[in-house]
DRENPA-3360 file (N, C-alpha, C; in nm, 2 decimals, always signed):
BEGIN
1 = XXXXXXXX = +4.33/+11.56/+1.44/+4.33/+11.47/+1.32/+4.37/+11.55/+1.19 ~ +4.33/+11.66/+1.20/+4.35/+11.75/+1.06/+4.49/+11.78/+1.05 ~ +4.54/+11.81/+1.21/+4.71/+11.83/+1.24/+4.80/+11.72/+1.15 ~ +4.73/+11.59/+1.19/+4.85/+11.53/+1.15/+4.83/+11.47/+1.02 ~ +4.70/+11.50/+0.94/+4.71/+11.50/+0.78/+4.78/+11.60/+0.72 ~ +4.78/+11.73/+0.78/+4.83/+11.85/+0.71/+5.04/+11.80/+0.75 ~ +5.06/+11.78/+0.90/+5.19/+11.70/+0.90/+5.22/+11.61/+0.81 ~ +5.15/+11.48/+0.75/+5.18/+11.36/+0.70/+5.24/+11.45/+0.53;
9 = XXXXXXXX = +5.10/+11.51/+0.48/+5.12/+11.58/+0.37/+5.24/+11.68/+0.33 ~ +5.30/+11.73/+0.41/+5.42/+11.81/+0.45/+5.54/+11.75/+0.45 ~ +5.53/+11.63/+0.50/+5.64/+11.52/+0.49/+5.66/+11.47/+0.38 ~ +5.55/+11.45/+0.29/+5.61/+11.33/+0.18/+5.71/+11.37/+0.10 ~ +5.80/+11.44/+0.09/+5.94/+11.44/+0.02/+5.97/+11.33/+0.10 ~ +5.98/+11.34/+0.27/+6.05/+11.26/+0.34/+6.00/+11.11/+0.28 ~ +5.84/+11.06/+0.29/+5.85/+10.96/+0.27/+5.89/+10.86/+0.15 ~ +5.89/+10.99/+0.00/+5.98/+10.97/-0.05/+6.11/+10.86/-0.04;
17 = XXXXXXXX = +6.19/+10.92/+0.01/+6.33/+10.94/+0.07/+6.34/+10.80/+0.14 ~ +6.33/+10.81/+0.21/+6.28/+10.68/+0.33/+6.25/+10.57/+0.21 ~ +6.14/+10.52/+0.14/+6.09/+10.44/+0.06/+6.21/+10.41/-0.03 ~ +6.28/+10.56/-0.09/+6.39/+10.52/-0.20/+6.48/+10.42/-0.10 ~ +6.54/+10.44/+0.03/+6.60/+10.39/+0.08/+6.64/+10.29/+0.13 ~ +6.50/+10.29/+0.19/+6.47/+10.12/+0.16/+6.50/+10.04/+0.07 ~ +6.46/+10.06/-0.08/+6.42/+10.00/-0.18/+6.58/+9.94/-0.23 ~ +6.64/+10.04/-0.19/+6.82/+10.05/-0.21/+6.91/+9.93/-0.09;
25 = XXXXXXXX = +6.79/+9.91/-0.03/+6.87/+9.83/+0.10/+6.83/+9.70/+0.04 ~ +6.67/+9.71/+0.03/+6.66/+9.57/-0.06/+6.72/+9.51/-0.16 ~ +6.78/+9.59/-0.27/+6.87/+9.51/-0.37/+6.96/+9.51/-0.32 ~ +7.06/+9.54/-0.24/+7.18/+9.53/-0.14/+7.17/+9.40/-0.10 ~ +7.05/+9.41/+0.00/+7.04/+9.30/+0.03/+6.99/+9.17/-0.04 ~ +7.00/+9.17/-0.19/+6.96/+9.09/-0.25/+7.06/+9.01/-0.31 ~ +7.14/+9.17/-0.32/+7.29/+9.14/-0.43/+7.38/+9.05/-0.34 ~ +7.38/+9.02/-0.16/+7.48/+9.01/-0.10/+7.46/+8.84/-0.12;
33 = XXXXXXXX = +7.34/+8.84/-0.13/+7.34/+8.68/-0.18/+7.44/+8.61/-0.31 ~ +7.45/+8.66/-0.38/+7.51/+8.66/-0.50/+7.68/+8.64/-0.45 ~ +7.68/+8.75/-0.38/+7.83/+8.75/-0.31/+7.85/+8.66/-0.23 ~ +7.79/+8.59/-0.18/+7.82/+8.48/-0.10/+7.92/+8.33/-0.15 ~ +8.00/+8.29/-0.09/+8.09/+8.20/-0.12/+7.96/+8.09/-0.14 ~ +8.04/+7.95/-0.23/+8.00/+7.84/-0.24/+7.99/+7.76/-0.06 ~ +8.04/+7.76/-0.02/+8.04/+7.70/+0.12/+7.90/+7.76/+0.21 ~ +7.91/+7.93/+0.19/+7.85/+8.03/+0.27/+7.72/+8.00/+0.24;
41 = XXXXXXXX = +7.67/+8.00/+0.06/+7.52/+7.95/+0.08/+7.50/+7.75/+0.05 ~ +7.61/+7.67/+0.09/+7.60/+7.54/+0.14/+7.54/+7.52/+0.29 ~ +7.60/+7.64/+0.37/+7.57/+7.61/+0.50/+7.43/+7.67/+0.50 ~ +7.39/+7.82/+0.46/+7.26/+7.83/+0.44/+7.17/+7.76/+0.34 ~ +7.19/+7.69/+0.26/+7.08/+7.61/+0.21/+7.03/+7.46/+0.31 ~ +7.19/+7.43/+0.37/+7.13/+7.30/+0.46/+7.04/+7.39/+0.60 ~ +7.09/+7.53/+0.63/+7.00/+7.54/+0.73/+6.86/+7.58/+0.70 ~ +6.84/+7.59/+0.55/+6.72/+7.65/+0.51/+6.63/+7.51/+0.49;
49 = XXXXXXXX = +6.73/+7.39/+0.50/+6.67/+7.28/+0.42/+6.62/+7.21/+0.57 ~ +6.68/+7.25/+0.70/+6.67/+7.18/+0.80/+6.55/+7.23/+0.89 ~ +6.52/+7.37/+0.86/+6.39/+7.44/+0.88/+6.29/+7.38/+0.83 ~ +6.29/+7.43/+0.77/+6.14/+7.34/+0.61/+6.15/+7.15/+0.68 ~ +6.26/+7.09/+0.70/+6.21/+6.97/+0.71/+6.08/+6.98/+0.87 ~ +6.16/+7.05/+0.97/+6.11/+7.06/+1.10/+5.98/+7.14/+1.13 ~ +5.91/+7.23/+1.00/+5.84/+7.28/+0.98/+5.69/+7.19/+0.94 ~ +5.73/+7.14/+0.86/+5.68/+6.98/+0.80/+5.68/+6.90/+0.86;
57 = XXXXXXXX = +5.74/+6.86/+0.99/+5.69/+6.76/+1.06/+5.68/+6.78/+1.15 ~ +5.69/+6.88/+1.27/+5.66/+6.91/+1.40/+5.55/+7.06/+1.41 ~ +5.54/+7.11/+1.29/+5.49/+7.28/+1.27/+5.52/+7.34/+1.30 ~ +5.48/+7.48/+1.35/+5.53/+7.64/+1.43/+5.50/+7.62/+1.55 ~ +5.55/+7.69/+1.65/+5.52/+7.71/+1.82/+5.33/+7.77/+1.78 ~ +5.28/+7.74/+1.92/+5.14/+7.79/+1.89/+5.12/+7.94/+1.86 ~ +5.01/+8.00/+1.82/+5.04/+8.11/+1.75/+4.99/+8.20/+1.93 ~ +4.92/+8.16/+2.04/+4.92/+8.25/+2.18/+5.05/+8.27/+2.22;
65 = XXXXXXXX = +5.17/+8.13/+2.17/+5.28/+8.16/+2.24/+5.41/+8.29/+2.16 ~ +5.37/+8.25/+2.01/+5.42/+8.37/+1.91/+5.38/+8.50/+1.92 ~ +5.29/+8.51/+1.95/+5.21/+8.64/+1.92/+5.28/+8.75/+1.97 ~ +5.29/+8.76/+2.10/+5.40/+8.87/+2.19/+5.52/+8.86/+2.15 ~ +5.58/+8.76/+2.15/+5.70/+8.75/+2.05/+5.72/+8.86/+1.97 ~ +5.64/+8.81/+1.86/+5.65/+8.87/+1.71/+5.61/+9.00/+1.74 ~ +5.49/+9.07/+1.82/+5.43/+9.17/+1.85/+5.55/+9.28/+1.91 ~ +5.66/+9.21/+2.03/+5.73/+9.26/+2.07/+5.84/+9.36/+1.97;
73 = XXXXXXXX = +5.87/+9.25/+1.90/+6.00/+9.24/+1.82/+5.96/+9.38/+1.70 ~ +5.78/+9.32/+1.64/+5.77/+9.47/+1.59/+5.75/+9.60/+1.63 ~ +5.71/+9.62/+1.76/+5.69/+9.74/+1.85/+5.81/+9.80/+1.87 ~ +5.95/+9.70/+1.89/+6.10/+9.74/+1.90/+6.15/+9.85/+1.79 ~ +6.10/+9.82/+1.67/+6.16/+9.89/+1.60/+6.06/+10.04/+1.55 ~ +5.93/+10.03/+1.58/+5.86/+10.17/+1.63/+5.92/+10.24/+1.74 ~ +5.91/+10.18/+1.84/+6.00/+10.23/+1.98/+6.12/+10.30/+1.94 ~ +6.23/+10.20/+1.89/+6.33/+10.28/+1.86/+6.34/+10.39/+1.77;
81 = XXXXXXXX = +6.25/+10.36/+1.62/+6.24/+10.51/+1.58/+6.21/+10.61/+1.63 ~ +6.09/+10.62/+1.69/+6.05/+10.71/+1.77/+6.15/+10.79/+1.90 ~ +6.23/+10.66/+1.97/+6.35/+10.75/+2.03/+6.46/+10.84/+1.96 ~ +6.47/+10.78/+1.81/+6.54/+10.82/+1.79/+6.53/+10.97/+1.71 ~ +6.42/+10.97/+1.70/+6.37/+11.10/+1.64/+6.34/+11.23/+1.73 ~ +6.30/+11.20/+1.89/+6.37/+11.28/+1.97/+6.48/+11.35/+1.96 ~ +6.59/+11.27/+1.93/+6.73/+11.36/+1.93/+6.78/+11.39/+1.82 ~ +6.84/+11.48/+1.80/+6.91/+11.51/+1.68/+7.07/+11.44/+1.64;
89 = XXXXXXXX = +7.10/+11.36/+1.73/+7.23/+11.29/+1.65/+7.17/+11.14/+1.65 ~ +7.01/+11.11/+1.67/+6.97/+11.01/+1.64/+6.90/+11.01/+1.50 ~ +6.91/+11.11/+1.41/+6.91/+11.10/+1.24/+6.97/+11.01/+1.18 ~ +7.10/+10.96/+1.19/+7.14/+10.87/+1.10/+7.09/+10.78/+1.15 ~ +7.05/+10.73/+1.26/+7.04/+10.57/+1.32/+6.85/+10.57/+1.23 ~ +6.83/+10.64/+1.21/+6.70/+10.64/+1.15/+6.71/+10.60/+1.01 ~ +6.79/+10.62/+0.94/+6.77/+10.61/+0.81/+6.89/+10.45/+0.83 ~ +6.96/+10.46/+0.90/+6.99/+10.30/+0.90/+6.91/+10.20/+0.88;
97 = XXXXXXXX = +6.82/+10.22/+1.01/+6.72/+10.08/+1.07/+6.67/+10.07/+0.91 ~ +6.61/+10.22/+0.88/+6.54/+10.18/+0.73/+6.61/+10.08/+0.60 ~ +6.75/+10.10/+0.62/+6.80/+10.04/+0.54/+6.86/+9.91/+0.57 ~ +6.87/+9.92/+0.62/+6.89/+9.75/+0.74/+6.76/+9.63/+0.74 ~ +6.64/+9.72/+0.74/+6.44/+9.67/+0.70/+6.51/+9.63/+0.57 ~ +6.52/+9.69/+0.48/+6.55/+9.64/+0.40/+6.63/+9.57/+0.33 ~ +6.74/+9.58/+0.37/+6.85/+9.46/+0.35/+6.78/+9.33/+0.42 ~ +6.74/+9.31/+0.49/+6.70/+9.18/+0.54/+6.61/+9.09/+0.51;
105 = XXXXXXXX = +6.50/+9.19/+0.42/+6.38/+9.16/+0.37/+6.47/+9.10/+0.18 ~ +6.53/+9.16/+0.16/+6.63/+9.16/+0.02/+6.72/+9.03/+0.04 ~ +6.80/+8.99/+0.18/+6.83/+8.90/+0.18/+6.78/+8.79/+0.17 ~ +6.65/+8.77/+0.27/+6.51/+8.63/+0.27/+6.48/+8.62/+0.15 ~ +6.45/+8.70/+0.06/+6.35/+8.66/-0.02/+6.47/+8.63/-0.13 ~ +6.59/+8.70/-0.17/+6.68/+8.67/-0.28/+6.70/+8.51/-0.23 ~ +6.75/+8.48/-0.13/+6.83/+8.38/-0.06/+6.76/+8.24/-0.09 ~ +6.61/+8.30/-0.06/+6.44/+8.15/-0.10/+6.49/+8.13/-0.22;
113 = XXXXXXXX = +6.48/+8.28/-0.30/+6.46/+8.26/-0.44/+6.56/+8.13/-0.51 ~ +6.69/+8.20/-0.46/+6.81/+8.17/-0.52/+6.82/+7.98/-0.49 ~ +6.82/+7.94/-0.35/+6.74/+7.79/-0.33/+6.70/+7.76/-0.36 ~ +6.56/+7.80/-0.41/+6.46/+7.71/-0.42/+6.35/+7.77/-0.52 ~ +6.39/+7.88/-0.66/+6.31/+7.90/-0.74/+6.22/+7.94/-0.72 ~ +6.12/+7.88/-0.81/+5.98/+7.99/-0.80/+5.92/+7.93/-0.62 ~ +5.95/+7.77/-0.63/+5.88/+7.72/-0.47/+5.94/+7.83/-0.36 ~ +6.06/+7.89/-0.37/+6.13/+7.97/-0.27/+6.05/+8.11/-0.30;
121 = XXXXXXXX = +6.01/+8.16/-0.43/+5.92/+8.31/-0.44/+5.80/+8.26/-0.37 ~ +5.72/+8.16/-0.39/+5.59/+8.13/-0.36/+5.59/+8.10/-0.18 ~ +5.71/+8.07/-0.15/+5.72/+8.07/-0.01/+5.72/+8.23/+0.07 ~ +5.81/+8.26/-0.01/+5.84/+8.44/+0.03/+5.72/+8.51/+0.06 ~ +5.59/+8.47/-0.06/+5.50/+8.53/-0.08/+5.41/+8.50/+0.03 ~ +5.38/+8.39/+0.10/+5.29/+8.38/+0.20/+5.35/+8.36/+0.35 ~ +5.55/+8.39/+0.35/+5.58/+8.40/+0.45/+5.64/+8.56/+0.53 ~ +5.66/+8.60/+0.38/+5.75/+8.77/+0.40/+5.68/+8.83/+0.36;
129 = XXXXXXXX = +5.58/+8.82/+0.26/+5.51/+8.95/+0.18/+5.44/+9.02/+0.26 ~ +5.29/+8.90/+0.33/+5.17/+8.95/+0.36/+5.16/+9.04/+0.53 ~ +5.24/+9.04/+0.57/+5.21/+9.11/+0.73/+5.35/+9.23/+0.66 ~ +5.47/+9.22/+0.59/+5.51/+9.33/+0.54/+5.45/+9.43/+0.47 ~ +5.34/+9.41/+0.43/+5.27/+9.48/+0.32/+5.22/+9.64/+0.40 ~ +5.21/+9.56/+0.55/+5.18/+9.67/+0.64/+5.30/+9.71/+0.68 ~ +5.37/+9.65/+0.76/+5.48/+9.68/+0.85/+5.56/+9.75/+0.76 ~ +5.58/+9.75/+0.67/+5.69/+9.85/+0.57/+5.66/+9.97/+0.56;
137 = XXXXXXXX = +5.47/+9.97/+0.54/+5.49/+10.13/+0.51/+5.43/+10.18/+0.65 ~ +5.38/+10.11/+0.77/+5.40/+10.16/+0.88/+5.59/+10.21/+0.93 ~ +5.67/+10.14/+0.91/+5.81/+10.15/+0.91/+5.83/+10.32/+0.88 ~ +5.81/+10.30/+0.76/+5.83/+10.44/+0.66/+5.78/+10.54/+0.72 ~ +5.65/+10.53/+0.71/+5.55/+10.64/+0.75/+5.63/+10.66/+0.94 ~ +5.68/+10.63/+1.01/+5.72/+10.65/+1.17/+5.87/+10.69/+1.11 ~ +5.91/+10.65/+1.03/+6.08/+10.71/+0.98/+6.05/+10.84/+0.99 ~ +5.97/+10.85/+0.89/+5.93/+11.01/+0.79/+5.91/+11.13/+0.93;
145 = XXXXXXXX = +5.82/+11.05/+1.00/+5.79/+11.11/+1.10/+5.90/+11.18/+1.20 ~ +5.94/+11.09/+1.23/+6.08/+11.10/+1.32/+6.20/+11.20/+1.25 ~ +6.25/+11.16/+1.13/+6.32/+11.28/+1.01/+6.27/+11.42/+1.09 ~ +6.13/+11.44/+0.99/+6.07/+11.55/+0.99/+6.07/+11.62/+1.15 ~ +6.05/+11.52/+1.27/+6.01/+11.59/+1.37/+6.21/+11.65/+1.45 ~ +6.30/+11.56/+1.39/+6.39/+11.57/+1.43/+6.49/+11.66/+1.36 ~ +6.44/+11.70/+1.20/+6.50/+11.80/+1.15/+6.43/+11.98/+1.20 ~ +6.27/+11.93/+1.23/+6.24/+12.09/+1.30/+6.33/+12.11/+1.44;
153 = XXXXXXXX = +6.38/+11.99/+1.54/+6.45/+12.00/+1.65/+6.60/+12.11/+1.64 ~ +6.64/+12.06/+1.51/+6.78/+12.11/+1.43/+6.75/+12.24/+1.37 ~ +6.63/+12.32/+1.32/+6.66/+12.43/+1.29/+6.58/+12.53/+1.40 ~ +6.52/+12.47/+1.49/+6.45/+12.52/+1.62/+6.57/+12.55/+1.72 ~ +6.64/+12.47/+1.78/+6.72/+12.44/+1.85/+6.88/+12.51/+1.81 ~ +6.88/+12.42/+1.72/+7.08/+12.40/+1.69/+7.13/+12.55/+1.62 ~ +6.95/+12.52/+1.50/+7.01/+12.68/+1.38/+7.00/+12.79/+1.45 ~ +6.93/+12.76/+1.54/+6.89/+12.93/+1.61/+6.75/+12.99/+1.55;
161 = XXXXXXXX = +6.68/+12.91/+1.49/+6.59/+12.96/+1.38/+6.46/+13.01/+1.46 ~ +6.35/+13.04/+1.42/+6.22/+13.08/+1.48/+6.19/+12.99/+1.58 ~ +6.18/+13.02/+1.71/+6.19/+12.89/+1.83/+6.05/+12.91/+1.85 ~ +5.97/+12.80/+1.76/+5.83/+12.79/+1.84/+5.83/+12.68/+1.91 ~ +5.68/+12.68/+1.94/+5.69/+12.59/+2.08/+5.70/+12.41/+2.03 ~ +5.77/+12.33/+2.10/+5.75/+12.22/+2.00/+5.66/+12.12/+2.08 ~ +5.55/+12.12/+2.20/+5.46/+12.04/+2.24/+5.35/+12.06/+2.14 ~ +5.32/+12.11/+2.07/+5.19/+12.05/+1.95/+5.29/+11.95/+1.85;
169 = XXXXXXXX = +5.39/+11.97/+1.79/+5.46/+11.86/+1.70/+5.51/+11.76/+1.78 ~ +5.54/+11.76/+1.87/+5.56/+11.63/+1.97/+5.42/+11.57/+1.97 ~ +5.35/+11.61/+2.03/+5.25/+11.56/+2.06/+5.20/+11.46/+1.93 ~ +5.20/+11.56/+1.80/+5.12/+11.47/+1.69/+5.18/+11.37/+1.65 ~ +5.37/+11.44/+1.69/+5.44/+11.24/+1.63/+5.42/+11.12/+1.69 ~ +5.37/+11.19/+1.85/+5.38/+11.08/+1.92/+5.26/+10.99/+1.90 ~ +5.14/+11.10/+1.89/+4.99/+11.04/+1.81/+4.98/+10.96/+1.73 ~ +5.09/+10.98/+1.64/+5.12/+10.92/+1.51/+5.16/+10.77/+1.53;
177 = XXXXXXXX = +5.32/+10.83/+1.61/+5.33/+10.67/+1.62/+5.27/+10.61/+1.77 ~ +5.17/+10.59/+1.82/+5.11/+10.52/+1.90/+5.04/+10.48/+1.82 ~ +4.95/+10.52/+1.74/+4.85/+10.48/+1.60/+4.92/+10.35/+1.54 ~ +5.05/+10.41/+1.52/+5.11/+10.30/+1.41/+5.16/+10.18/+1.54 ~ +5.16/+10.18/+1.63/+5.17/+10.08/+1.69/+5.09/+9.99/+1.76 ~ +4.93/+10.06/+1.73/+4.82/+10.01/+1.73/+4.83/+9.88/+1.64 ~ +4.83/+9.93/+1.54/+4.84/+9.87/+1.34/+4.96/+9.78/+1.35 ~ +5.05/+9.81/+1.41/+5.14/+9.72/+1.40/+5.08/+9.59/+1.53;
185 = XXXXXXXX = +5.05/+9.58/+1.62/+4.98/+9.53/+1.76/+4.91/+9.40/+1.63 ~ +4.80/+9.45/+1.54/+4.70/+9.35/+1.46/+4.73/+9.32/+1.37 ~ +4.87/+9.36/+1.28/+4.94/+9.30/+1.21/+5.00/+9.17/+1.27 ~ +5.07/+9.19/+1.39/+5.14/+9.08/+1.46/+5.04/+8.95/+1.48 ~ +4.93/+8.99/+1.48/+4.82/+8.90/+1.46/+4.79/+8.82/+1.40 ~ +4.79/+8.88/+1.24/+4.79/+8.82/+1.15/+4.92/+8.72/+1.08 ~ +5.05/+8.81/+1.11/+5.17/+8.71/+1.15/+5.20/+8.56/+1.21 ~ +5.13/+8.63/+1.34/+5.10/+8.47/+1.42/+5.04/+8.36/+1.41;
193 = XXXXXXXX = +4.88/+8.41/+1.40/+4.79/+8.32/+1.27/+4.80/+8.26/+1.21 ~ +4.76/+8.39/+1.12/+4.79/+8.32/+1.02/+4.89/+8.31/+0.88 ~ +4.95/+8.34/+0.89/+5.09/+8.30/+0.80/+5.18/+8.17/+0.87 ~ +5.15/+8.13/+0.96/+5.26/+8.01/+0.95/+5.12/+7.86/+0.93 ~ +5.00/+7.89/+0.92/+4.90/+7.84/+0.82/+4.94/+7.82/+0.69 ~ +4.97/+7.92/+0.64/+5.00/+7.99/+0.52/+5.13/+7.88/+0.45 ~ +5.26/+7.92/+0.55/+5.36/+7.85/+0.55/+5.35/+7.70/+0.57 ~ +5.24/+7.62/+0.65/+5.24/+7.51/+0.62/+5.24/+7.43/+0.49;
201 = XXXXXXXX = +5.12/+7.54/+0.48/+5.07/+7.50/+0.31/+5.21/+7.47/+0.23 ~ +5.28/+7.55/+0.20/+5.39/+7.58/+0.10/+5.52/+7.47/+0.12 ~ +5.56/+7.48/+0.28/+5.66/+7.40/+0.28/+5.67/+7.27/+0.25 ~ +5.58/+7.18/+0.24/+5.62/+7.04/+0.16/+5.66/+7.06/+0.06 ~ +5.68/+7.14/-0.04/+5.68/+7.16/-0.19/+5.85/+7.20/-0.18 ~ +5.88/+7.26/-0.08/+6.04/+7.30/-0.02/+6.10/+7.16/+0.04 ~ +6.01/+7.09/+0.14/+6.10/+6.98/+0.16/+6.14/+6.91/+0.04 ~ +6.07/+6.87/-0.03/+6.05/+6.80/-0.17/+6.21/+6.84/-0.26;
209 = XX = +6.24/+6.99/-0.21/+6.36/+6.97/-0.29/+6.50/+7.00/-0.27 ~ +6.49/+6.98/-0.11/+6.55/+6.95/+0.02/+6.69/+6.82/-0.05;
% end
């Protein structure tokens, strides 16, 4: 346990980095809204308008049937960091995904906004915020991880540098991210739950301006 606080502490330039990145994907992905033709957010406002109606009158799939779903879908993108921090030409694909997390989360929430005003922030807020609040900086924190474990691969390996042994740093990232995919496992929980509760609440106030 002391290993991988003294590791985590060692990293934060990385986490840094990663967070700036993100943050950079989100206005990207905020700005791309803006770019969108007149037609482009016609067809997304009718499909945003034809959700929200079917949400409001039929609800969400049950939350036993979502749960693995959603559970799956977040575990995919720990998995994948984590493979990809194994290898060393799997660096960029890391700082992608991070920026890609964030482009998408920058698109949803500009896109609500831009629709549907403050009702589209107030939706954002109890549909995108609250299980992100975790998943982002679980995200980050398994990036950072993977960076760091994949740049000692590069100066161990590739530089020729001091070849220590790398099963104690394997071992902690792996620690690390099993942990985070614990956390991610009871996040998806609360996903499933309760936020499309959450989202019931909100969407009449969206059909309304449908």
């Amino acid at each position: 346990m002391r290993g991988l606080r003294l590791m985590m502490k060692e990293q934060t330039p990385l986490y840094i980095f990663v967070a700036v990145l993100f943050l950079v994907g989100v206005v990207f992905g905020a700005l791309i809204v803006s770019a969108l033709t007149l037609d482009q957010q016609q067809e997304l406002g009718d499909y945003l308008g034809n959700f929200f109606v079917t949400v409001d009158q039929q609800g969400l799939p049950a939350a036993p049937d979502s749960y693995w779903e959603i559970a799956v879908l977040n575990l995919k993108w720990i998995g994948l960091v984590w493979i990809l921090g194994l290898s060393v030409i799997g660096l960029p694909g890391i700082l992608i995904l991070d920026f890609l997390k964030g482009v998408l989360i920058g698109f949803t929430v500009g896109t609500l906004v831009s629709e549907y005003s403050w009702h589209g922030m107030l939706f954002a807020l109890v549909s995108v915020a609250p299980h992100n609040l975790v998943l982002i900086p679980v995200l980050l924190v398994c990036s950072a991880a993977a960076i760091g474990f994949s740049l000692q691969m590069i100066r161990s390996r590739v530089l020729g540098q001091r070849r220590s042994p790398v099963s104690r740093p394997f071992a902690m990232y792996t620690m690390l991210s099993l942990g985070m995919a614990v956390l991610v496992l009871g996040v998806s929980g609360f996903e499933a739950w309760v936020t499309p509760s959450m989202m019931r609440w909100v969407t009449p106030m969206l059909v309304n301006n449908v």
